[in-house]
ZAMARGU-4260 file (C-alpha; in steps of 0.2 Angstrom, whole numbers, plus 5000, padded with zeros to 4 digits):
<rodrens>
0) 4984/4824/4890 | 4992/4839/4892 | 4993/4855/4884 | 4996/4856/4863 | 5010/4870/4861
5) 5010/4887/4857 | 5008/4888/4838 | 5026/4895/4830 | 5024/4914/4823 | 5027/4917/4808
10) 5043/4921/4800 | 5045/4941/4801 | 5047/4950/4782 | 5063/4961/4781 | 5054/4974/4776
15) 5045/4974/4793 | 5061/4971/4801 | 5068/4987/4796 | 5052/4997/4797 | 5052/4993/4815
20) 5072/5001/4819 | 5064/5014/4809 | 5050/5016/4820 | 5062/5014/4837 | 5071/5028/4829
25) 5058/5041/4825 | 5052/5040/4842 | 5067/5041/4857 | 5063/5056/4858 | 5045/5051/4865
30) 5049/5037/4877 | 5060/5036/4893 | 5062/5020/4902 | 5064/5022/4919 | 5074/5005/4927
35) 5071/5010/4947 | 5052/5007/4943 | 5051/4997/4926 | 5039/5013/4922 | 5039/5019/4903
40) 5034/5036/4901 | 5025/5042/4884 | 5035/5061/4887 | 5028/5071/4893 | 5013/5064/4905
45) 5008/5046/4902 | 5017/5033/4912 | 5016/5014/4911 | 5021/4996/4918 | 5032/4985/4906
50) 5031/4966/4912 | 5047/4955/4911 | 5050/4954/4893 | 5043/4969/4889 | 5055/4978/4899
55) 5068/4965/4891 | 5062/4971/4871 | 5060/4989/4874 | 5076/4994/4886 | 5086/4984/4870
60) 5079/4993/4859 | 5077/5011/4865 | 5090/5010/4881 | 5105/5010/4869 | 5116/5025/4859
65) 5117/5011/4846 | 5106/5009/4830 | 5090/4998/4834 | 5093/4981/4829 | 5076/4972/4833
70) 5083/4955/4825 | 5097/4955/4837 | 5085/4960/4853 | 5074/4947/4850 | 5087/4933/4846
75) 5094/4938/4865 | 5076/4939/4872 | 5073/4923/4866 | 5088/4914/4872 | 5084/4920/4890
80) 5065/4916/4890 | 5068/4900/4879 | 5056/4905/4865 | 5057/4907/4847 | 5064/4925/4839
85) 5050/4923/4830 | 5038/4924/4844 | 5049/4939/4852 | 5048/4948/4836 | 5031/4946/4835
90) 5029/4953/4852 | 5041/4967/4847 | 5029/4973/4832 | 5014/4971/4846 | 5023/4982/4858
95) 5027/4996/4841 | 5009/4997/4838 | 5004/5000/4856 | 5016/5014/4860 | 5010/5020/4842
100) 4995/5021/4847 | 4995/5029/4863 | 5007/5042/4858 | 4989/5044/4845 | 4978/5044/4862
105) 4972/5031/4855 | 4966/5014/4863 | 4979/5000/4860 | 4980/4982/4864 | 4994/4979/4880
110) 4994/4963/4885 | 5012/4967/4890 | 5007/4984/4898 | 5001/4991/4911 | 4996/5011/4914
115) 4997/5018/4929 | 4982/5033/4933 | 4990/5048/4945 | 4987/5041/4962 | 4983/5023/4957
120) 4998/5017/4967 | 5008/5033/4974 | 5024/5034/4962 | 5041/5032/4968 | 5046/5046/4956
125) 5041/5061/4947 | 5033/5061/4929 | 5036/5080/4928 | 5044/5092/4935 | 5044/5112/4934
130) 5057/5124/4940 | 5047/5142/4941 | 5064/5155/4936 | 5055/5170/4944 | 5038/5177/4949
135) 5043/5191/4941 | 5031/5195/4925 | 5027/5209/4913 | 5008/5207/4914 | 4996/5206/4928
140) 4984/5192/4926 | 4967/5194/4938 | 4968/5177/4942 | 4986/5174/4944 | 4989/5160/4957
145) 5006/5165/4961 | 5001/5183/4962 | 5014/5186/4950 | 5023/5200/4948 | 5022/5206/4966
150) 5026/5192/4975 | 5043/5193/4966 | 5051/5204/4980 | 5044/5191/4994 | 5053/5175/4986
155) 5073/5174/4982 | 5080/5171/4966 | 5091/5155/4964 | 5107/5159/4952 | 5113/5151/4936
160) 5124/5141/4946 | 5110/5134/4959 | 5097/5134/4944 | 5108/5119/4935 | 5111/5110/4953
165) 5092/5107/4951 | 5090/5105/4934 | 5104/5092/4938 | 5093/5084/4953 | 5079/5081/4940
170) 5088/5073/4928 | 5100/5062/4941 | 5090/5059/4956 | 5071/5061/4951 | 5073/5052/4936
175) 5062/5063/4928 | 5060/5065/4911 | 5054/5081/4907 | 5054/5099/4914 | 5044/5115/4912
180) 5051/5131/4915 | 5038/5144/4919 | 5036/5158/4933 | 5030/5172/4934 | 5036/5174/4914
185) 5051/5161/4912 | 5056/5175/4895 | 5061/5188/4906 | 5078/5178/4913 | 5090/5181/4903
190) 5101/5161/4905 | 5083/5156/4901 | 5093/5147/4886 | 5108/5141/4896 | 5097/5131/4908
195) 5086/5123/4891 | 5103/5118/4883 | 5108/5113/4901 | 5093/5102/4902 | 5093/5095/4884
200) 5113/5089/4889 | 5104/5079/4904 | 5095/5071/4892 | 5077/5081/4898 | 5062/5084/4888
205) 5060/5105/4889 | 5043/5114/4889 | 5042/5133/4893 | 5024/5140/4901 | 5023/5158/4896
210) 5015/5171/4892 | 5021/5172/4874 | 5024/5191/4875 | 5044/5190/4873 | 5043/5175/4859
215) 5036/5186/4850 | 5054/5192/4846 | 5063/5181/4832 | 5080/5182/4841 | 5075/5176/4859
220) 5066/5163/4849 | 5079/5157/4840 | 5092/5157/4854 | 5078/5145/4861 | 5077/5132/4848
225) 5096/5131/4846 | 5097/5129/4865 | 5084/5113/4860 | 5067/5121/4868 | 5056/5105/4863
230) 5039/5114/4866 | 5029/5128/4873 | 5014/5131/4880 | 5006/5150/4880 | 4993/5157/4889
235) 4979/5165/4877 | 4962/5169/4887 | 4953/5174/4873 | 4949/5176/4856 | 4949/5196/4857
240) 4963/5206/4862 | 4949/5218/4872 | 4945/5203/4882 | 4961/5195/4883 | 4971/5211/4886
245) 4956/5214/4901 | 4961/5200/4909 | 4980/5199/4909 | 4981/5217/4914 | 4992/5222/4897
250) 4984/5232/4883 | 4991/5226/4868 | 4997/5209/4874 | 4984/5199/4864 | 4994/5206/4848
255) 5010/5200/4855 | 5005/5182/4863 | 4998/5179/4845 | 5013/5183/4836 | 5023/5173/4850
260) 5014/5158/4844 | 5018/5161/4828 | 5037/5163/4828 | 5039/5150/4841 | 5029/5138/4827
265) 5041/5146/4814 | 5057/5141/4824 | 5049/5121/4823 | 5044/5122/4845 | 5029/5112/4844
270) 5017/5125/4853 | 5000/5123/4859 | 4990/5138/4869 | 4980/5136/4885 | 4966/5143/4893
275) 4961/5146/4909 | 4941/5149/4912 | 4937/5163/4922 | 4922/5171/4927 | 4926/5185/4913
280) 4929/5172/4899 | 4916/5160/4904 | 4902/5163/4892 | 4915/5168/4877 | 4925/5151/4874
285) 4915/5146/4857 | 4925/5163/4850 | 4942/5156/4856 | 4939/5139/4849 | 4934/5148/4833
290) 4949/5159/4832 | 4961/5145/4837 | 4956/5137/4821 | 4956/5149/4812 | 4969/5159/4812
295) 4981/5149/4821 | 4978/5133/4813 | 4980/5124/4831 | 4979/5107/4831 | 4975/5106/4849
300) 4972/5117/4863 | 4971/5116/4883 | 4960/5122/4895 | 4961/5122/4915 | 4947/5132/4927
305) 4955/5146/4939 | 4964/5141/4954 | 4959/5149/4970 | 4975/5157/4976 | 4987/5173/4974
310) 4977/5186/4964 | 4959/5179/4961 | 4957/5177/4979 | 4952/5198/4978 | 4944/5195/4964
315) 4927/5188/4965 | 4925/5188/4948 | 4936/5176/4946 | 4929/5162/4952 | 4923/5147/4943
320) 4914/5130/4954 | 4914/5114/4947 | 4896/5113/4947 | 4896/5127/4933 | 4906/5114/4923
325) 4891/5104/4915 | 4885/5118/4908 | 4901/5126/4902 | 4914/5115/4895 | 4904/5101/4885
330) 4897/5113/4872 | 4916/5119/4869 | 4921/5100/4866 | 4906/5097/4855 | 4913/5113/4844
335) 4932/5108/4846 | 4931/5091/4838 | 4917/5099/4827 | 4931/5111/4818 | 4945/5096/4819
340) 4953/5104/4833 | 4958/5093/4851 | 4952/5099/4868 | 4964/5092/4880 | 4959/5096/4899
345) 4970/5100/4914 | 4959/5103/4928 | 4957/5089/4941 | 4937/5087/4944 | 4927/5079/4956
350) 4920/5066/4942 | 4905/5065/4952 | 4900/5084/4945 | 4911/5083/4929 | 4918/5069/4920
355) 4927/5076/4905 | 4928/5056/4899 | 4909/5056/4893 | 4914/5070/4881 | 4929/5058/4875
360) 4942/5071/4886 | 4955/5065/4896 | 4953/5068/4915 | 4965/5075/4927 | 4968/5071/4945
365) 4980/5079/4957 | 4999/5079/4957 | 5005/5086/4972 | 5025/5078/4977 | 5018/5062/4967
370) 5018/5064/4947 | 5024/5080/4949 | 5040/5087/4954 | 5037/5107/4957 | 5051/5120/4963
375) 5046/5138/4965 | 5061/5151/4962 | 5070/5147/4979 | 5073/5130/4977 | 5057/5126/4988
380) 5048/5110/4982 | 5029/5113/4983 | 5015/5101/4981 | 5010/5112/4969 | 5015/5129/4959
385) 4998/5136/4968 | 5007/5134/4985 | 5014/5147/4996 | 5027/5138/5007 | 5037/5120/4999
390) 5038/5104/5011 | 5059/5106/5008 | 5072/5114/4998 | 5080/5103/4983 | 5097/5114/4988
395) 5098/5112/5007 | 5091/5097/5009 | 5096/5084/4993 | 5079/5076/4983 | 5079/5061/4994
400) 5075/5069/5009 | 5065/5082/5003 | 5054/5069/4993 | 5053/5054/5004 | 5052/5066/5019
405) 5034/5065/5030 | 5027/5083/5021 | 5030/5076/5003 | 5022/5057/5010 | 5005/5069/5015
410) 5002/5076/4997 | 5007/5057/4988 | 4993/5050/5003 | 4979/5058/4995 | 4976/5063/5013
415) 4968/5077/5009 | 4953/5072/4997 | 4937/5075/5005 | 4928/5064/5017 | 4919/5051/5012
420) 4927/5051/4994 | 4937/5036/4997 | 4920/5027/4992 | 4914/5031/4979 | 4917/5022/4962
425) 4927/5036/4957 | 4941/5038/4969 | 4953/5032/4960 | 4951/5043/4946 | 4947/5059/4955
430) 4953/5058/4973 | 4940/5070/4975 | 4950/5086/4965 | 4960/5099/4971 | 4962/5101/4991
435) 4965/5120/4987 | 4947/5120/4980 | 4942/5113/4994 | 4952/5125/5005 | 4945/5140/4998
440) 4927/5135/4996 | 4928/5127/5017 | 4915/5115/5015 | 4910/5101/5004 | 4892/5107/4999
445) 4893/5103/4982 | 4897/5087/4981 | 4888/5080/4997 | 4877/5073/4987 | 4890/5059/4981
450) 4898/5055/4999 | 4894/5042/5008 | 4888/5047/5026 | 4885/5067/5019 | 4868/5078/5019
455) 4869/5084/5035 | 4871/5069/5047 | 4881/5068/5062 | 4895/5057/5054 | 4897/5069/5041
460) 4901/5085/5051 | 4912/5074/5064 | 4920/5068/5048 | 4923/5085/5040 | 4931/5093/5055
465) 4943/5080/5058 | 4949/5083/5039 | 4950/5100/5043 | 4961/5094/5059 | 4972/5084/5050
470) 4972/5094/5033 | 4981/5107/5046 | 4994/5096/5054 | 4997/5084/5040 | 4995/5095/5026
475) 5005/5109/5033 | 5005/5123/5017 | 4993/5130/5010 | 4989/5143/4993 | 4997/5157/4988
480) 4989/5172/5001 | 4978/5160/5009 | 4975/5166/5025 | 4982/5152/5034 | 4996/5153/5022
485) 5016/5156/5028 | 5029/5164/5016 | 5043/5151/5017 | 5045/5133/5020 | 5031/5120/5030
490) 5037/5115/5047 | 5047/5102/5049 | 5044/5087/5060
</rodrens>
């Protein structure tokens, strides 16, 4: 006897029919589908695998100037697969609710989807990208990781010309969907608006990084959202100008990042501010939740830990471990979601010491030349913006080879997690943090007791130095005024 057959779905109101186009409509602006990898990508960070027929449903619906027509997609859907409309619409409504739901961070049913964690399955292509304009910067932040604004004289300056080439690459080549501009302070060039309207034109979702200090002029701001400036992030380290204005080396820029936030929310950007925890600010983050709430009615904010490169590396105060974490960042989530405001978390962590997932926060992993596409003011790709040297240059060298080149393949490896990582349960969420970490810290103490083979035996040490060995050769660049750092490009092969 064989199988009965599927049951028939129900006929599709009109109503719903058009509430969907509606729905496809309000939110192009959120998905991009990639065809080279099937990927769709939630803008700006959250990437996923569409089967067959969802590829079929969503590219007809969303990969198309015309007006959604879901009645039309699925008619077409189902004359290739040999279904009923019916059954494709119904799959269509199921595939609206799912990408409503995780562009809520919520949990949706995906039967025809598949996410894709950072590191999973190395990516062919970049979810973001950043093009740092200059590391030049009106404030002087103690931890700065691109020891901005000195480094500014050690680094060349790309021109409008060779900014759009890149901005171009992104868009063309990478495939990528959206693109930070930051620094140094991203404000103080003055095309900064040029290359927003530039990368809108491409098609790109535009962030800034900044300081906030310049936005808190109304006519840069507006030249911004005309240009079509999607969003911004600003760094606020406090909720006191004394402590904030101590740490970014400005008195008075507390006042002005403030009153950036606030004209950049006045010219409809969608801003959020972000944190990083420091040694000085450590103990003071319950008053930055606080004043986040209320007096800038955030609906969210974001937090990442110190980096140890560029400036903090002389400043000892700076430094933050990730076994302090436990203690440190859970209380701030328990107030955040108390007072109704969303902590979002940046920092990659060894989830054996700090998973921000049993507090219900998204965890991070690393994204060197994988889901991010980083260029510092030369025109250097860098595993990261916490780099010194880049493993090519976008402008002398094209994407392809820079990108599918032997220095970018280390970082995409995951090479340089820690020994003994690879088996743990949590590999494949952590890869065992940031390698610069790890690089400044010169052993793997604090998580010895997670790794397999660790607490002192001769495994251990044989297996830590010959990390160390090919952390040198495969890894090649290191952070910002590391001591085995070199100004410039990595070596070639």
């Amino acid at each position: 006897m064989g199988n009965p057959p599927p049951m028939a779905a129900e006929p599709m109101p009109e109503e719903r029919i058009h509430g969907l186009a509606e729905f496809v409509r309000s939110t192009r602006g959120h998905v991009f589908l990639r065809e080279a990898d099937r990927a769709m990508i939630l803008r700006p960070n959250k990437i996923f695998r569409l089967n067959d027929t969802a590829w079929e449903i969503m590219t007809g619906l969303y990969a198309t100037a015309e007006e959604p027509d879901p009645r039309a997609v699925a008619h077409r859907v189902a004359e290739e697969y040999g279904v009923e409309p019916d059954r494709v619409l119904s799959d269509l409504n199921g595939l609206a609710g799912a990408v409503l739901s995780l562009l809520r961070d919520e949990a949706p049913d995906m039967g025809h989807v598949r996410r894709v964690g950072f590191g999973t399955k190395p990516l062919e292509w970049p979810i973001l990208s950043e093009i740092a304009l200059t590391y030049g910067c009106q404030a002087r932040c103690r931890f700065c990781y691109a020891s901005a604004p000195d480094r500014r004289t050690h680094v060349r300056e790309m021109g409008p010309e060779e900014v759009e080439r890149v901005i171009d690459m992104i868009a063309d080549e990478a495939q990528c969907p959206s693109l930070s501009f930051s620094g140094g302070e991203p404000t103080l060039i003055k095309e900064l608006p040029r290359y927003v309207a530039r990368a809108k034109a491409k098609g790109i979702r535009v962030n800034i990084i900044t300081n906030g200090i310049r936005c808190a002029e109304p006519d840069l701001v507006d030249r911004l959202a005309e240009a079509g400036l999607d969003s911004a992030q600003v760094s606020l380290e406090a909720g006191s100008a004394e402590l904030h204005d101590s740490i970014v080396g400005r008195p008075g820029s507390f006042e002005q990042t403030v009153q950036g936030v606030r004209e950049l929310r006045r010219a409809g950007i969608h801003t959020h501010t972000n944190t990083t925890i420091c040694g000085p600010n450590k103990h003071h983050l319950a008053e930055l939740v606080e004043f986040l709430v209320r007096e800038l009615l955030s609906e969210y904010f974001s937090l990442n830990i110190v980096i140890r490169t560029g400036a903090s590396l002389s400043d000892p105060e700076m430094r933050i471990d990730y076994s302090e974490l436990p203690d440190l960042v859970p209380p701030v989530f328990d107030l955040a979601q108390s007072l109704g405001i969303k902590p979002v978390w940046y920092s990659p962590t060894p989830l054996c010491l700090f998973n921000p997932m049993q507090y219900g926060v998204s965890s991070s992993t690393c994204a060197c030349c994988e889901s991010l596409l980083s260029v510092n003011p030369a025109g250097d790709v860098l595993p990261c913006s916490s780099f010194e040297a880049g493993v090519g240059n976008l402008l002398e060298e094209g994407f392809e080879d820079v990108w599918r080149g032997p220095n970018a393949r280390y970082w995409r490896s995951k090479a340089a997690a820690p020994p003994g990582c690879s088996e743990c349960p949590y590999y494949a969420l952590c890869y065992g943090a940031c390698p610069l970490y790890w690089d400044d810290r010169k052993s793997f103490a604090e998580i010895d007791h997670a790794r397999p083979g660790a607490n002192g035996r001769l495994g251990s040490k044989l297996g830590d130095r010959l990390w160390s060995f090919r952390r040198r050769v495969g890894g090649r660049v290191f952070g910002v005024g590391a001591v085995n750092a070199t100004p410039g490009k990595a070596r070639r092969e």
